[in-house]
C-alpha positions as CSV (number, residue, x, y, z in Angstrom):
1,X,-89.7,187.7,71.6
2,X,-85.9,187.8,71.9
3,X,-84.0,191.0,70.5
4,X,-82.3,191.2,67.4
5,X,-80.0,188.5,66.5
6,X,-76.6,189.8,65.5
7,X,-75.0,189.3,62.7
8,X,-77.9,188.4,60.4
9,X,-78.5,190.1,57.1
10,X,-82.0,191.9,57.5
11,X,-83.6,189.4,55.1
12,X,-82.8,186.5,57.6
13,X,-84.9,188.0,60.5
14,X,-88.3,188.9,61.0
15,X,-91.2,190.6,63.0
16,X,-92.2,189.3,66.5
17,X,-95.4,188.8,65.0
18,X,-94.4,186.8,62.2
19,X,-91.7,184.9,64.7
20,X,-94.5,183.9,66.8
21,X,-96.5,182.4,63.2
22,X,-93.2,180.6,62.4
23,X,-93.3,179.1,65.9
24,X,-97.3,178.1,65.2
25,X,-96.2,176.3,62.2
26,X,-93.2,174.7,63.4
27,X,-95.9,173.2,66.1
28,X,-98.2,171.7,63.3
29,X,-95.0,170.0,61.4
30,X,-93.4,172.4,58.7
31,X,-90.0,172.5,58.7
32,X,-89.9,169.1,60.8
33,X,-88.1,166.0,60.0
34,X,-89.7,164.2,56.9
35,X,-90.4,160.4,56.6
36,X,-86.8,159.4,55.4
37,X,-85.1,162.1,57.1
38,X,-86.3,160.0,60.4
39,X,-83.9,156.7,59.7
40,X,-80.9,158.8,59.4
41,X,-82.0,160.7,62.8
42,X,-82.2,156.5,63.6
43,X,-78.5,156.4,62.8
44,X,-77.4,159.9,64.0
45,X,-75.5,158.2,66.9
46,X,-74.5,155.2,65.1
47,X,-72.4,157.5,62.5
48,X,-70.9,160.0,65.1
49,X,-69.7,156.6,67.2
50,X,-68.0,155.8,63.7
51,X,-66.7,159.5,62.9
52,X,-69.4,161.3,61.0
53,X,-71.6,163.7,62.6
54,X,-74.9,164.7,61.0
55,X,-76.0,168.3,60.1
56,X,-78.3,169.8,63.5
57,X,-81.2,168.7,62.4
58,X,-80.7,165.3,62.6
59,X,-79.2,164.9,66.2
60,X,-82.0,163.0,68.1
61,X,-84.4,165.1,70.7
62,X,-83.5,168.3,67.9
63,X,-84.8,171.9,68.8
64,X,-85.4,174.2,66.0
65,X,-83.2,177.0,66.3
66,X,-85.3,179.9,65.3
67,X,-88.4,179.2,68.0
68,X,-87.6,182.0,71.0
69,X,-86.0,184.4,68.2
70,X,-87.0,186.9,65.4
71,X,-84.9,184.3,62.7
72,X,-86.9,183.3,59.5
73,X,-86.9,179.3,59.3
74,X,-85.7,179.6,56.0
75,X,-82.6,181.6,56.7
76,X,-81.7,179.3,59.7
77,X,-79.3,176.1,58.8
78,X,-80.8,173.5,60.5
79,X,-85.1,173.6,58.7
80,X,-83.2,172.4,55.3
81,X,-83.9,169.3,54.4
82,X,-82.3,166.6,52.8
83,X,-83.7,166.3,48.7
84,X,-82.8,162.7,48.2
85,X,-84.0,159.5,50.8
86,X,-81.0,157.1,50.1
87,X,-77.8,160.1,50.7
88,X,-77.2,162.4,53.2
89,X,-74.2,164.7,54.4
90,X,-72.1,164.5,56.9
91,X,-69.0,166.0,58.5
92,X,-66.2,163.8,59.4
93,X,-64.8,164.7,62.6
94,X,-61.1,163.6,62.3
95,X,-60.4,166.3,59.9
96,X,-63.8,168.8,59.4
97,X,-64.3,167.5,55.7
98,X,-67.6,167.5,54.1
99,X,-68.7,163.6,52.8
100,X,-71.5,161.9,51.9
101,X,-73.4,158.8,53.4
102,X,-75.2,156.4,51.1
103,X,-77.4,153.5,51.8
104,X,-76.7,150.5,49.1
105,X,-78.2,147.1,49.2
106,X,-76.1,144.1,50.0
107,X,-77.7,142.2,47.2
108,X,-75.6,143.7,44.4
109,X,-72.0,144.5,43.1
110,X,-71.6,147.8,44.1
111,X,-69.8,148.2,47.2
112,X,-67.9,145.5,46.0
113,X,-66.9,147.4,42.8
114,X,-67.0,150.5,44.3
115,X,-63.9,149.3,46.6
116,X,-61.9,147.8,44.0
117,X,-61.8,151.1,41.8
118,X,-60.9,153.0,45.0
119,X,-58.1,150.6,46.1
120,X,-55.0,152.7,47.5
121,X,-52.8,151.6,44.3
122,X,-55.3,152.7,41.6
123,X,-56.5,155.8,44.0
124,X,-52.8,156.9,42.8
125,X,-53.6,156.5,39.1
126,X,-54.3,160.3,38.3
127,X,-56.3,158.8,35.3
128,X,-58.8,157.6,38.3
129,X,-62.2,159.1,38.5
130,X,-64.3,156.8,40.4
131,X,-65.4,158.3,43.4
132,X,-63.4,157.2,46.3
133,X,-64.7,155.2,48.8
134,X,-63.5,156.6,52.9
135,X,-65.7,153.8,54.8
136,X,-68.5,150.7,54.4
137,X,-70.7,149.9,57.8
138,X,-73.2,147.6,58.1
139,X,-76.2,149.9,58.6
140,X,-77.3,148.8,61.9
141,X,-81.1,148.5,61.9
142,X,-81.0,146.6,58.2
143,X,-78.9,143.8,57.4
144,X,-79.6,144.1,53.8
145,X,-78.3,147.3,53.8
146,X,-74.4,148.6,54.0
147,X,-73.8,152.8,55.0
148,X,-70.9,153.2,52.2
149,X,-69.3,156.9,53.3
150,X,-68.0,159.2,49.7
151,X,-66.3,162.6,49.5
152,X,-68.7,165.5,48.9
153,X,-69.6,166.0,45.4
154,X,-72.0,168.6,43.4
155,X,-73.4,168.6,40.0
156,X,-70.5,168.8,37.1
157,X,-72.1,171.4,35.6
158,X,-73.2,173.6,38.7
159,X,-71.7,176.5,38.5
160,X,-72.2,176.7,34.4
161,X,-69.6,176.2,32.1
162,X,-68.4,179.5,30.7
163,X,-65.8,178.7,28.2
164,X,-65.2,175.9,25.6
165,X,-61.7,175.4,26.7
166,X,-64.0,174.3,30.3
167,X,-66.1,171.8,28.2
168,X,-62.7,170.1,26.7
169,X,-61.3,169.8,29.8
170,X,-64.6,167.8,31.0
171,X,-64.9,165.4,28.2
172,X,-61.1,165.0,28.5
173,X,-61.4,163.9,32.0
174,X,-65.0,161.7,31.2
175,X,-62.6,159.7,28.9
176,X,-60.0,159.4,30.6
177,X,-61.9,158.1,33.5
178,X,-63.7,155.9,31.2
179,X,-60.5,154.6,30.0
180,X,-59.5,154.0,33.6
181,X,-62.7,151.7,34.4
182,X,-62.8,149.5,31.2
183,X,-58.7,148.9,32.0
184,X,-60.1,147.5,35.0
185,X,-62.8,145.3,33.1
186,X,-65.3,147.5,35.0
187,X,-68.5,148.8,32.2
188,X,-70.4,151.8,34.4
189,X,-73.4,151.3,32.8
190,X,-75.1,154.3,33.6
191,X,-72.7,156.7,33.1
192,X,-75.4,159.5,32.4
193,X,-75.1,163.2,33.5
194,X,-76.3,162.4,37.1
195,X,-73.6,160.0,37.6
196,X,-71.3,162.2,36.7
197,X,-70.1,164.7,39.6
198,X,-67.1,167.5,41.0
199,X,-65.0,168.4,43.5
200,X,-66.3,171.7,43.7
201,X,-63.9,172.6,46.5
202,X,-61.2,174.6,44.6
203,X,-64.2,176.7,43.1
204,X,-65.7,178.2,46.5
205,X,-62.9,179.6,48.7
206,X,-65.4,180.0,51.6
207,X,-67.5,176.6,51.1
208,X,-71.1,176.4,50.0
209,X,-73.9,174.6,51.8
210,X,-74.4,170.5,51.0
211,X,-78.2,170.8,49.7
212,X,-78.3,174.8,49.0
213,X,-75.3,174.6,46.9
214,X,-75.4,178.2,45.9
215,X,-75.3,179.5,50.0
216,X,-72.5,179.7,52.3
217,X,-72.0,176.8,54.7
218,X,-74.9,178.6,57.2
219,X,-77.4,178.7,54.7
220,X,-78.1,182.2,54.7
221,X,-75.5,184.2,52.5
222,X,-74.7,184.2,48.1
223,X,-71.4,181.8,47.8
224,X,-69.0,183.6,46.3
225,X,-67.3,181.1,43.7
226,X,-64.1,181.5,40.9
227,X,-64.7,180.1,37.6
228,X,-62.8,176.6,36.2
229,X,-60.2,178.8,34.1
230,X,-59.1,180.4,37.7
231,X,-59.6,176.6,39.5
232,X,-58.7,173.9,38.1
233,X,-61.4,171.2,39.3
234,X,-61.7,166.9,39.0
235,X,-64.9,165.4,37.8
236,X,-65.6,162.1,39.0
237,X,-68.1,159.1,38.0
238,X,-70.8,157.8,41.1
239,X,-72.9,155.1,41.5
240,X,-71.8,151.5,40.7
241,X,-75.3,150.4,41.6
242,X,-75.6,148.7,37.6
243,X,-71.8,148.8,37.1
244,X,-70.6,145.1,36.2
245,X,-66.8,143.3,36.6
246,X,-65.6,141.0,34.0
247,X,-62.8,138.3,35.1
248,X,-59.9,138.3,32.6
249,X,-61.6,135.1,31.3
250,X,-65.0,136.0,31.7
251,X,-67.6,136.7,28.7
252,X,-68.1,140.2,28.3
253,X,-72.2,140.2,28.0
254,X,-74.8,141.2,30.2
255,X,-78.4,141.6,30.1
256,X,-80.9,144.6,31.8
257,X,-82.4,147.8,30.4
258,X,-82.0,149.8,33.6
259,X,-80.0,153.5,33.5
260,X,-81.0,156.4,32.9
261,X,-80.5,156.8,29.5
262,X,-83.1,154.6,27.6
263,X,-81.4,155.5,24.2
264,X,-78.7,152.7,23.3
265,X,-80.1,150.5,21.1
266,X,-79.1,146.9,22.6
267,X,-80.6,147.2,25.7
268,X,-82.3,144.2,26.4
269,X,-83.6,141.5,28.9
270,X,-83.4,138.8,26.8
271,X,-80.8,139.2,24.3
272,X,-77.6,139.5,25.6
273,X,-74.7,142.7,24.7
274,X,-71.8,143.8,25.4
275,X,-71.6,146.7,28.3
276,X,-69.0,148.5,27.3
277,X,-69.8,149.7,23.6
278,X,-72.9,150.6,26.0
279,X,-71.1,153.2,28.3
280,X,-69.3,154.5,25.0
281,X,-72.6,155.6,23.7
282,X,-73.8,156.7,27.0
283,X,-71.0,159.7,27.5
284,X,-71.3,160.7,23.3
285,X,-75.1,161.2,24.2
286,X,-73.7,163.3,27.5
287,X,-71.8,165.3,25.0
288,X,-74.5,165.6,22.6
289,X,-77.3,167.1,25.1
290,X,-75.3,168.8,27.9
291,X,-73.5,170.6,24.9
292,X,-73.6,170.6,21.5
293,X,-77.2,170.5,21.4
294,X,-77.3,173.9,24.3
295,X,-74.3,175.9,22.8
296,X,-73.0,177.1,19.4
297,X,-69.9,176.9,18.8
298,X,-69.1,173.2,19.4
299,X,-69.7,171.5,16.2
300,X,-65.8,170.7,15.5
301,X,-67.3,167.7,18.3
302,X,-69.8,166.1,15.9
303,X,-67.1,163.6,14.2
304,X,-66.5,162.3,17.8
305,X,-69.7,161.8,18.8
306,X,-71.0,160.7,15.9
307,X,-68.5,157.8,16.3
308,X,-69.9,157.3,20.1
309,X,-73.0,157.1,19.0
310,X,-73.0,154.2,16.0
311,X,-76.2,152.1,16.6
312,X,-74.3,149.1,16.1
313,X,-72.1,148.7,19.1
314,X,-69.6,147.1,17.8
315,X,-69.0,150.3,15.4
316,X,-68.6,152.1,18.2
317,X,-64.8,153.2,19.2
318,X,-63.5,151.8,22.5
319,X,-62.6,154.5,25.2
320,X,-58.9,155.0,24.5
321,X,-59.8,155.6,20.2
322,X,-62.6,157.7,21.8
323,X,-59.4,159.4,24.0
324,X,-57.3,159.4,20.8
325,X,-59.7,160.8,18.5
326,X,-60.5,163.7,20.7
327,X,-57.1,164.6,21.2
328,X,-56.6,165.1,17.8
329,X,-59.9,167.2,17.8
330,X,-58.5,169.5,20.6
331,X,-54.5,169.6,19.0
332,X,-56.3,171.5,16.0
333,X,-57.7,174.3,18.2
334,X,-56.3,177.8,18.9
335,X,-55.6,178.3,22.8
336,X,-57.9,181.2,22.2
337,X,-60.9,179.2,20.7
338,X,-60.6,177.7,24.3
339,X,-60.6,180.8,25.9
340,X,-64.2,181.5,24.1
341,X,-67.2,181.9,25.9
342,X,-70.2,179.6,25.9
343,X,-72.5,181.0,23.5
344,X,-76.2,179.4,24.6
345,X,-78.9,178.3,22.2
346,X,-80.9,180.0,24.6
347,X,-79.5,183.4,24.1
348,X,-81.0,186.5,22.4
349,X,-79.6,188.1,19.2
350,X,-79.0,191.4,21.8
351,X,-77.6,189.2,24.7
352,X,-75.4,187.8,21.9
353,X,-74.4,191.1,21.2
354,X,-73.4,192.3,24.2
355,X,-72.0,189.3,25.7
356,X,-69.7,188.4,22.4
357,X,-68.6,192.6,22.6
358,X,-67.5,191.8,26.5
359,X,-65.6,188.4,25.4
360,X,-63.8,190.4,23.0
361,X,-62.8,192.7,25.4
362,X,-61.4,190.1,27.8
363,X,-59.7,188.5,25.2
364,X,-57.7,191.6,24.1
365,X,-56.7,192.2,27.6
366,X,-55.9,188.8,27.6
367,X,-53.3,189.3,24.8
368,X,-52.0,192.6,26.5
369,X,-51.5,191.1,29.7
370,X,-49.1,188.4,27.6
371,X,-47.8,191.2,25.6
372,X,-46.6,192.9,28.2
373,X,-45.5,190.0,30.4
């Protein structure tokens, strides 16, 4: 076997006995390409022809780095695989930027929506938080299917939220996205915490890998990260796969019970409703579970989302008295409530303890920083 490779924690190598297993295995199929991860290979060339290049592992006729050195698979880039079938990231060459590549079906609204809410006038709006859309092929081996190319996104709530002044400025920017889409006479419809991503860019000054979120680019290092109160970061809404346009003339009723949240009352396949009271109630249950029901401290929420979650829709508040209402919940809090920390159901009365002494501590340095300032 080779010598050492430089530059490589110690964790990220291995024996020559175990390098010559790895090699054994990587013969008999672990680590290779699975099913789905073969189509995009498919369209490796397709995408670089169009300005996107896929990660190693993808490039047709692909080697697997580690065979011929003492590198553990796991530590080496190009043996992680994709996690879901219809996305996959890409770089785009023009400019080095991370995006992703999703296949949607022709046979629905959502490219077509998708566009509109990323025009270049409304991608000016501030108050937009539709993720933009960069490109649309045709996927070249399916006619039913379109390649629609997004900015890189992660989880909204990966890293954690530490503080409740972090939370506000989430459901601030939900709303006011919300807002943005029903001015457009566009209902989400499934506006559920998976639809609901981040630029995480501002947060990790030295990037983080696409599927290992918490890893540097390589895949083999921690990521180090800065909080949301030292980056300010956008949250955006995906996935206009259910999403609906209304006509400034057009009845505002649809029919379907498909989403992810199976909670709001009116969903139905046979009577018809109106989608937007729908996506109200959608985000109040986002606040509800993501928050209020896994940290104290949150209750001063409960009038708003009580109000987003009325079982008759028409009780519901529309998006901007949603807005109103919690700006008039957030005026009436100290600046240092929202400096606060997070305090998780999940906590012990010692963790409490100790973590409540420490936010006391910041916060007085806080005030002495100012003091003196």
């Amino acid at each position: 076997m080779s010598a050492e490779v430089p530059h490589l924690p110690s964790y990220a190598t291995c024996s020559p006995e175990r390098a010559e297993k790895y090699a054994e295995l990587t013969k008999q199929g672990q680590w290779g390409l699975l099913s789905f991860e073969l189509r995009w290979r498919d369209r490796y060339d397709f995408l670089e022809s169009k300005g996107y290049t896929l990660r190693p592992r993808f490039k047709p006729g692909w080697t697997p780095s580690w065979l011929g050195t003492n590198r553990d698979p796991d530590f080496c880039e190009d043996s992680i695989s994709s996690p879901i079938s219809k996305i996959v990231d890409a770089t785009r060459v023009a400019d080095g930027s991370q995006v992703t590549i999703k296949t949607v079906s022709r046979h629905n609204d959502e490219v077509t929506i998708a566009r509109r809410l990323s025009s270049k006038e409304l991608l000016r709006d501030p108050s937009n938080h539709c993720v933009p859309v960069l490109d649309v092929f045709d996927d070249p081996f399916d006619t039913s299917k379109a390649l629609m190319v997004m900015p890189y996104l992660r989880p909204f709530d990966d890293p954690e939220f530490r503080t409740i002044g972090e939370v506000m400025d989430f459901i601030s920017q939900t709303l006011e996205g919300l807002c943005f889409m029903h001015k457009q006479r566009v209902a989400h419809r499934d506006c559920a915490p998976a639809n609901i991503m981040m630029d995480g860019r501002p947060l990790f000054p030295k990037g983080h890998h696409p599927v290992r979120l918490d890893y540097t680019p390589d895949g083999v290092s921690d990521a180090p990260y800065f909080s949301r109160q030292e980056k300010s970061v956008k949250y955006y809404f995906i996935d206009f796969g259910l999403s609906s346009y209304f006509e400034p003339e057009e009845p505002l009723l649809v029919l379907g019970t498909k989403g992810r949240d199976k909670e709001p009352p009116e969903l139905s396949d046979t009577q018809p409703y109106n989608p937007f009271p729908l996506d109200i109630f959608i985000l109040g249950n986002v606040y509800l579970k993501e928050f209020v029901h896994k940290f104290y401290g949150l209750e001063f929420l409960e009038p708003l989302i009580i109000a987003m979650l009325q079982p008759q829709p028409e009780r519901r508040p529309s998006a901007e008295a949603a807005s109103h209402v919690f700006h008039e919940i957030l005026a009436g809090l100290h600046e240092s409530t929202l400096r606060w920390r997070l305090r998780s159901r999940r906590e012990s009365v010692s963790e409490r303890v100790v973590y409540d002494t420490v936010a006391v501590a910041r916060e007085g340095l806080y005030r002495l920083k100012r003091l003196v300032a």
